[in-house]
C-alpha positions in Angstrom: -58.5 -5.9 25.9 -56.2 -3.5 28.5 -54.9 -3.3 31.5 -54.7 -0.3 33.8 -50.8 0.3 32.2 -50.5 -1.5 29.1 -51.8 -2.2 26.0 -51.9 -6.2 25.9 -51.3 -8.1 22.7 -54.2 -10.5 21.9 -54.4 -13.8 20.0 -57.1 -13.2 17.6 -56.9 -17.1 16.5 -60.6 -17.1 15.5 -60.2 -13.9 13.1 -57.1 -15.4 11.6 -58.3 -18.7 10.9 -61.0 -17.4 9.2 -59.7 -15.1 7.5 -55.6 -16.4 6.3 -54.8 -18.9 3.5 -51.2 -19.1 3.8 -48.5 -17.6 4.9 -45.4 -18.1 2.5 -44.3 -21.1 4.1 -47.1 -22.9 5.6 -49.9 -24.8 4.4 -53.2 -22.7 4.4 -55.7 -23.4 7.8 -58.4 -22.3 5.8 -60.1 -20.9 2.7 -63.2 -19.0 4.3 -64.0 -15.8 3.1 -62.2 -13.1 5.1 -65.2 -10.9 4.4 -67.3 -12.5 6.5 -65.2 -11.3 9.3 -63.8 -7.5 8.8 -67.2 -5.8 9.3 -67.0 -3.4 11.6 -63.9 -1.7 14.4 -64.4 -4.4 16.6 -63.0 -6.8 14.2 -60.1 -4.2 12.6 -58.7 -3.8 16.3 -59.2 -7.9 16.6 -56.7 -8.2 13.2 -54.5 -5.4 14.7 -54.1 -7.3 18.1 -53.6 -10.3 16.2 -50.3 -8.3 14.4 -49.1 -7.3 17.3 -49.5 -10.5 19.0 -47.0 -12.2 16.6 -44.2 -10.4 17.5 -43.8 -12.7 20.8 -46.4 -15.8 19.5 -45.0 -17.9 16.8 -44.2 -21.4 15.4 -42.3 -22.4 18.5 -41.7 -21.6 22.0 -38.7 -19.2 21.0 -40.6 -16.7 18.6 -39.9 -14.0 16.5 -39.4 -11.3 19.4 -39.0 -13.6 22.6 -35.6 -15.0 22.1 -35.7 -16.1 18.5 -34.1 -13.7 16.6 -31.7 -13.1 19.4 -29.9 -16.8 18.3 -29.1 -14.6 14.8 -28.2 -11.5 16.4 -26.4 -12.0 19.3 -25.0 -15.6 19.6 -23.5 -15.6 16.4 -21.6 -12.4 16.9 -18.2 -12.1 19.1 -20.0 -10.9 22.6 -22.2 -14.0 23.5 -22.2 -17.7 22.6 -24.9 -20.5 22.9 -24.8 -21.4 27.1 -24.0 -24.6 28.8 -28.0 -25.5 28.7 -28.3 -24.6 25.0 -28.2 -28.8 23.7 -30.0 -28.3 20.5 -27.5 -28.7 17.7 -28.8 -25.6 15.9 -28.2 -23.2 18.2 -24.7 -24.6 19.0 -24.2 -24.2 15.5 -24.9 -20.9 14.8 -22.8 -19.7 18.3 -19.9 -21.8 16.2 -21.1 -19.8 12.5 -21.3 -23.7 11.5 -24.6 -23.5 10.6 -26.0 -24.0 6.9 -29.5 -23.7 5.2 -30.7 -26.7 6.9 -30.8 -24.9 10.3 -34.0 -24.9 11.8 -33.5 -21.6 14.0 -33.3 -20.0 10.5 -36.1 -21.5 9.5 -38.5 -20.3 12.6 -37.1 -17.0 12.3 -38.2 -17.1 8.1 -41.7 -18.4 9.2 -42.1 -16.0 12.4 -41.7 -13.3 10.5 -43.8 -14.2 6.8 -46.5 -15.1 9.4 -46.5 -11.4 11.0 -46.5 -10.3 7.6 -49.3 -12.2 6.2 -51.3 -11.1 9.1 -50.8 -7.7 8.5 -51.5 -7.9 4.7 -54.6 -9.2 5.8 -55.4 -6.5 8.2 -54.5 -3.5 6.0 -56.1 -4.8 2.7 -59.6 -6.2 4.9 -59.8 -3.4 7.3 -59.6 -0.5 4.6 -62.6 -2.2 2.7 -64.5 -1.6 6.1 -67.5 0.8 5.3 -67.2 4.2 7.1 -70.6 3.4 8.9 -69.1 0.7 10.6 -65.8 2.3 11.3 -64.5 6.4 11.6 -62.2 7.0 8.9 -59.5 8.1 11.5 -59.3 4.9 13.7 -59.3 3.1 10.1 -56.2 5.1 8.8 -54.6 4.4 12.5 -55.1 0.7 12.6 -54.2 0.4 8.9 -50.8 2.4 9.6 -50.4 0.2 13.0 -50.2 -3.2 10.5 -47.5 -1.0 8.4 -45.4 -0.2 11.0 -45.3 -4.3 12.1 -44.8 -4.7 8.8 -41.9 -2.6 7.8 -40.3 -3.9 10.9 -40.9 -7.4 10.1 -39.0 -6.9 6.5 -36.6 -5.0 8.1 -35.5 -7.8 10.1 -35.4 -10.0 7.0 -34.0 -8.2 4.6 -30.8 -7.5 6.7 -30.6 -11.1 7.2 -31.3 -13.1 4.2 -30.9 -10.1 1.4 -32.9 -11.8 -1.4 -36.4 -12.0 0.1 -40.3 -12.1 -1.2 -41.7 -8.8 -0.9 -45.8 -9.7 -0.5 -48.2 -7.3 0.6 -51.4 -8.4 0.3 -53.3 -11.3 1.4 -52.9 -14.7 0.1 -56.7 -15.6 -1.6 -55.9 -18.8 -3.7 -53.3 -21.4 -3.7 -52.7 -21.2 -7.1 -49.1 -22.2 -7.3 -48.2 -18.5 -9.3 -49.6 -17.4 -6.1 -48.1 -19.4 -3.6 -44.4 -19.3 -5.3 -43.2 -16.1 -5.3 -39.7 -14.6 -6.6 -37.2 -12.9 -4.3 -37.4 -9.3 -4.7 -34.8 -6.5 -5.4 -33.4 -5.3 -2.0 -33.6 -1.9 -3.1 -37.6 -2.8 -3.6 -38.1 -3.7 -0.4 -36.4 -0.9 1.1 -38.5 1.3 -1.2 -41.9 -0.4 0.8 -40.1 -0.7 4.3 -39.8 3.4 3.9 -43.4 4.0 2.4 -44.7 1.9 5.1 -43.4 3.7 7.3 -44.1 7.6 6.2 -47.4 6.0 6.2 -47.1 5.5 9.6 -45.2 8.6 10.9 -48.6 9.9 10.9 -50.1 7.7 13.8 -50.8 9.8 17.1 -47.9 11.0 18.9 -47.5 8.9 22.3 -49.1 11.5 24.7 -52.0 11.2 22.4 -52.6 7.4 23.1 -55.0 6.6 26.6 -52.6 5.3 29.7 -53.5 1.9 29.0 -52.9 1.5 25.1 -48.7 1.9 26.1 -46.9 -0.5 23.9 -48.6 0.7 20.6 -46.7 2.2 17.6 -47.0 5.6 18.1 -45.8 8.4 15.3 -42.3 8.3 16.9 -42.2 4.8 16.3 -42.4 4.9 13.2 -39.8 8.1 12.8 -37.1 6.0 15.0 -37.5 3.2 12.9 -37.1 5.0 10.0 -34.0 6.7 11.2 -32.5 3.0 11.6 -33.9 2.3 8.1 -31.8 5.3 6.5 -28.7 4.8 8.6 -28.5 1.3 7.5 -28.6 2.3 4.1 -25.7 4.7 4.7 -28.9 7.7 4.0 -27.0 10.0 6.5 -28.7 13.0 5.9 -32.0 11.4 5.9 -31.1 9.9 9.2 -29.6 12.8 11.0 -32.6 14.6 10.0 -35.4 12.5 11.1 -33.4 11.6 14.5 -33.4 15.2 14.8 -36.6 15.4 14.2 -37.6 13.2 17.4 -34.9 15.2 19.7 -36.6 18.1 18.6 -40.6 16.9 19.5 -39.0 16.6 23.0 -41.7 13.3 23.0 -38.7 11.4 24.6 -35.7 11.7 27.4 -33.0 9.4 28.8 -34.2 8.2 32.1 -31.9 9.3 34.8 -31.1 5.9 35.9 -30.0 3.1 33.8 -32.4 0.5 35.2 -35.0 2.2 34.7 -34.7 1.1 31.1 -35.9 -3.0 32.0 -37.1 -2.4 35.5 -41.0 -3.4 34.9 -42.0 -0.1 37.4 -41.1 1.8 35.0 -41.9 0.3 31.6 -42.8 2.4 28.9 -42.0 5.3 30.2 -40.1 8.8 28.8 -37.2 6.6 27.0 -39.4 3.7 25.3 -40.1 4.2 21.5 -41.6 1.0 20.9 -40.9 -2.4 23.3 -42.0 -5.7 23.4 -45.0 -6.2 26.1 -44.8 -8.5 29.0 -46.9 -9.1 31.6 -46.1 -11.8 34.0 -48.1 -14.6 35.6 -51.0 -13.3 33.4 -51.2 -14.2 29.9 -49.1 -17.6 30.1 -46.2 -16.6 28.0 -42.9 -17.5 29.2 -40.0 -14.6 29.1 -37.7 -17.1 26.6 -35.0 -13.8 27.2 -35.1 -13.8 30.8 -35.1 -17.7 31.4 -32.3 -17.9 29.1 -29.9 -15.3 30.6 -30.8 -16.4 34.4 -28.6 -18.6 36.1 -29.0 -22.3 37.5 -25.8 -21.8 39.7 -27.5 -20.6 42.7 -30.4 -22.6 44.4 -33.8 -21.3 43.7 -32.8 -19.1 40.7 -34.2 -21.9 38.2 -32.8 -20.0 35.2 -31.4 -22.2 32.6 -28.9 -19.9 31.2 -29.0 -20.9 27.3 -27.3 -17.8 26.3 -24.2 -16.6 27.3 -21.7 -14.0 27.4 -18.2 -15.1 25.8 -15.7 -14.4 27.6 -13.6 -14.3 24.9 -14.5 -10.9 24.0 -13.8 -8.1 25.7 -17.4 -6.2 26.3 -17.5 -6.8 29.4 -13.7 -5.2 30.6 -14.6 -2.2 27.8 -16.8 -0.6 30.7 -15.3 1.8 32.4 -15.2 1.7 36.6 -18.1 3.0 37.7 -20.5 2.8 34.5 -23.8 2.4 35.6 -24.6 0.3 32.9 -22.2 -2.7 33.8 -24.5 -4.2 36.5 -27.5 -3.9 35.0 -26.2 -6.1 31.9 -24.2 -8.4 33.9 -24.1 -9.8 36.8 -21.3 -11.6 38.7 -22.7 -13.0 42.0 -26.8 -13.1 43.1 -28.3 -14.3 46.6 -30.0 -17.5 46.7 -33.7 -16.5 47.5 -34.2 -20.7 49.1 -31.0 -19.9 51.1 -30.2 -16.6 51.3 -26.3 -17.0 50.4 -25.0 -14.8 48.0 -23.3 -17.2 45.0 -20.5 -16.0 43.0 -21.2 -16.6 39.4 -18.9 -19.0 37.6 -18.6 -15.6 34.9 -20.6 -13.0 34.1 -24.3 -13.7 33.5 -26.4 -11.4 31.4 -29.1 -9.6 33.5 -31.4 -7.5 31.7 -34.2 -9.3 31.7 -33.9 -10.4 35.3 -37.1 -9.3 37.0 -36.8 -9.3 40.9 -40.3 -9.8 41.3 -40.5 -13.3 39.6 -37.0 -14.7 41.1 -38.0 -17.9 41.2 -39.3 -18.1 37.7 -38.2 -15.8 35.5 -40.7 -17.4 33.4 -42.6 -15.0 34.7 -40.5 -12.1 34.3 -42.7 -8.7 33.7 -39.5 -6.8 32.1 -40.7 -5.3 28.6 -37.6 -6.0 25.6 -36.6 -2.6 23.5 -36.8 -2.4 20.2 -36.2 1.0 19.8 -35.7 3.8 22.7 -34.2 7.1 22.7 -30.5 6.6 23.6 -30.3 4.8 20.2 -31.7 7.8 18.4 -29.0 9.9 19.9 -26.4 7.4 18.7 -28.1 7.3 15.4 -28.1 11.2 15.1 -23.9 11.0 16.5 -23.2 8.6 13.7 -25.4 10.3 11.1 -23.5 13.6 11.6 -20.0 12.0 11.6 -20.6 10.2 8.6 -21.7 13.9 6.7 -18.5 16.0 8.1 -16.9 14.3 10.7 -17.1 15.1 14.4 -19.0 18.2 15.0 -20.0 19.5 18.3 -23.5 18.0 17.9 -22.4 14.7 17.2 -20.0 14.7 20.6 -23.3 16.0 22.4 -25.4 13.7 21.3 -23.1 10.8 22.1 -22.3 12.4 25.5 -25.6 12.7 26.5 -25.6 8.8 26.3 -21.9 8.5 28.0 -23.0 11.3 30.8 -26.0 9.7 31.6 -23.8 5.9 32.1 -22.0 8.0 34.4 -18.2 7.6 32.6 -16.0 10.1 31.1 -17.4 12.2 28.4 -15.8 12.1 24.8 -15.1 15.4 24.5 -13.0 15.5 27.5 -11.3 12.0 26.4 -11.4 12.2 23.0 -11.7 16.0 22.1 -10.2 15.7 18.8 -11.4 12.7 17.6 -11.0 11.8 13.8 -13.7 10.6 11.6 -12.7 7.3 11.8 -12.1 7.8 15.3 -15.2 9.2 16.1 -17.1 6.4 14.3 -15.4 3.7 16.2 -16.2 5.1 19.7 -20.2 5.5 18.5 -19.6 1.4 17.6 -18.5 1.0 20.9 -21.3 2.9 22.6 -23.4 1.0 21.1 -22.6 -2.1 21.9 -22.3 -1.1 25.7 -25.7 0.4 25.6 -27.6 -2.1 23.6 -26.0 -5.6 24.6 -28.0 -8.1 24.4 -30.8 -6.1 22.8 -31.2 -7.6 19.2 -28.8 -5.2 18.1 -25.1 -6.6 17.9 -25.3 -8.6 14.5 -26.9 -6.0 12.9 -24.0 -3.5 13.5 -21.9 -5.6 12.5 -22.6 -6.7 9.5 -23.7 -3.4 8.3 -20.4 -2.2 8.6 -19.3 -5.2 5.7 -17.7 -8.6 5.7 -14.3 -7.5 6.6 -15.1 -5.8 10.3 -17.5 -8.9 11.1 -14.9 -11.3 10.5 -12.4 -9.4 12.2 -14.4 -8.5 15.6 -15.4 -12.4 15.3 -12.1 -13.7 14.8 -10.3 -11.1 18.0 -13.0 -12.7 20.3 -12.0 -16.5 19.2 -14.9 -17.6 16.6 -12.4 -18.4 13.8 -14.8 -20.0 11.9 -16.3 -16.5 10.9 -16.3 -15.9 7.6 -17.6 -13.2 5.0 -20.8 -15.1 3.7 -22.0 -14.7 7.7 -22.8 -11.6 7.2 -26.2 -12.4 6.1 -28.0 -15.8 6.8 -28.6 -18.7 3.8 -31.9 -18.8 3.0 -33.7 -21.7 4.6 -33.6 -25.2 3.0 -37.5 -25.4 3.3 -38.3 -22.7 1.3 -36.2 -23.8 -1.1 -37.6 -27.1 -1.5 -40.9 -25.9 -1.2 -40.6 -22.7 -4.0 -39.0 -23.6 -6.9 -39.1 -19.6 -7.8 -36.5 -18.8 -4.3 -32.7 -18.6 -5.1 -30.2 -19.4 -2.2 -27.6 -16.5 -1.3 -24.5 -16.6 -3.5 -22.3 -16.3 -0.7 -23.8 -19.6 0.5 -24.1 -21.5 -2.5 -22.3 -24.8 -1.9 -22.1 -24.5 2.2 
């Protein structure tokens, strides 16, 4: 199914109860044969959609792409806390890093994410046993390399989390308990498969080669930005530098001009999107969880419940400089009643990116897609890469300017022309964080960069409880109980 401008994800329930046993947490919905199913294209795009469709449809309300992860990677780091709505006791928790295995938003985020990757086991093991008669070789490879690319970004997510994870890649077929119970694999293992998974899908069709209406698919640059990320997390710096140079150079992307351009829903996926989370309001009866949970209930009408908030703690939001065309488009300090028409000053900055003008009375309904990936992070990626190989060259403060020129605010040549290395890597940190607040980015920088620098940002924005095991998340209670083969983290044996 499509729409005029984007490609919609689809719930293909019926495929995936007939065709999934178990994800690795979950008792199995059904044993019928899968092969009754994956005959022909029609059903390979069905299991695609279904893929797809996971990254915002999971266990709970808050799912694996529509607020859930955001609890792990933004609340519990020093720029945002758990709001003055957010009552459940787990989310509190993590905002206060006094969360432990038992915590269920751990536990959804585990079982989001094993459920997206179950579906595309199934998917790339049933769809390549499609006959060519009923299927043309190319659509097979694309839909095949489609599942990868979910995939890899599925255990991408979790292995920065939890560390020691299951690596299963193909389809659960009995519930043998040798099948069902499997051992946490070598990190460096599933690095190995994030990677291979996705090469494989670097070769997918560049975006312009995708119809108008399929926008919001992986494309080839997809799957090269991610892989960047991959290979900057794992301190790769050549290998990232290159392939972020490698998308500059295809000149498939640009910086839009104007900041909100980036979340406005006019202009979603457009020049700067590399892959972003689809939303379509008051038409598929998903609620925005991101867009409720930053929108205020201080003015009349709003009806935001504002379960995530900034901390004021920190300093993010005084770090922007005057005039940084970025500030008001990720907070906002004051917003006119639409019942009243008053303008109410905020009782502190409110996150806004989300915030869709066209739904102000339910943000709900917000139509504002969520980034994974776009091309100002690329740039950053290729800044970092190169500093990391030999320090500051002239490509590295380009790149970076480009981002800093485009926010409007002093470039770092002119401010910093003769940045260190250490220097130069701390301003790309900061960048960062300015350009991708509150886009499922935060954590992950942080704790990339080791135990030490999280616990000190943490502790200079008042969470004291911050401590080095939080830079990865305790494997969740359930799974332990349930697989006697799973090992909880060492750093959080005993908490």
């Amino acid at each position: 199914m499509k729409t005029k401008n984007q490609f919609k994800y689809i719930i293909a329930v019926t495929a995936l109860l007939l065709a999934s046993c178990t994800s690795l947490d979950e008792e199995p919905k059904s044993l019928q044969v899968s092969s009754q199913f994956y005959k022909n294209e029609s059903d390979a795009q069905a299991a695609v959609y279904a893929v797809y469709s996971a990254l915002i449809r999971g266990n709970d309300a808050q799912s694996m792409y529509n607020r859930g992860i955001q609890l792990a990677t933004e609340t519990t780091t020093d720029d945002f806390i758990a709001g003055p709505r957010a009552f459940n006791a787990n989310v509190q928790a993590l905002s206060r890093l006094a969360h432990d295995a038992s915590n269920d938003r751990m536990q959804s985020i585990w079982q989001d994410h094993y459920q997206l990757i179950n579906y595309a086991n199934i998917a790339i093991d049933r769809i390549a046993e499609i006959p060519d008669a009923n299927i043309s070789p190319k659509k097979r490879e694309q839909l095949v390399n489609e599942a990868k690319f979910l995939r890899a970004l599925a255990y991408f997510n979790l292995v920065r989390w939890f560390k020691y994870i299951p690596l299963q890649l193909h389809e659960t077929t009995t519930l043998s308990s040798e099948t069902l119970n499997v051992s946490q694999a070598d990190e460096d293992d599933v690095y190995a498969q994030i990677i291979q998974d996705l090469k494989d899908a670097e070769n997918l069709p560049k975006p312009a080669d995708y119809a108008s209406g399929e926008a919001g698919r992986a494309t080839a640059g997809s799957a090269k930005a991610l892989l960047a990320k991959v290979y900057l997390t794992r301190q790769q710096w050549q290998q990232a530098a290159d392939k972020a140079k490698e998308i500059i150079d295809s000149r498939w992307y640009d910086l839009f001009e104007n900041f909100n351009d980036v979340f406005d829903a006019a202009t979603k996926n457009g020049k700067e999107h590399i892959f972003s989370i689809q939303f379509t309001g008051y038409t598929t009866g998903l609620n925005h969880m991101m867009a409720i949970s930053e929108a205020t209930f201080e003015a009349p009408g709003i009806n935001g419940q504002h379960y995530d908030a900034y901390n004021v703690k920190s300093n993010l939001y005084d770090s922007y400089e005057k005039g940084d065309q970025r500030l008001p488009v990720t907070f906002v300090t004051e917003i006119t009643s639409p019942v009243d028409g008053k303008v109410y000053t905020l009782s502190e900055p409110h996150l806004n990116k989300y915030y869709d003008q066209n739904s102000v009375g339910s943000q709900a309904n917000s139509s504002r897609n969520i980034p994974v990936i776009r091309y100002a992070e690329v740039l950053l990626i290729y800044a970092e890469a190169l500093n990391e190989l030999g320090g500051p060259s002239q490509q590295a403060y380009a790149a970076l300017d480009k981002v800093r020129a485009r926010a409007g605010v002093t470039l770092l040549k002119d401010e910093a022309p003769n940045a260190s290395k250490d220097e130069f890597r701390e301003y790309v940190f900061e960048e960062r964080r300015k350009e991708l607040a509150y886009e499922y980015q935060r954590w992950f920088d942080l704790s990339r960069r080791g135990a030490a620098y999280y616990v000190a940002k943490l502790h200079a924005a008042g969470k004291t409880a911050a401590a080095p095991r939080h830079i990865h998340l305790p494997i969740p209670q359930r799974e332990l109980d349930l697989n006697p083969k799973l090992d909880q983290n060492p750093d959080w044996v005993n908490y």
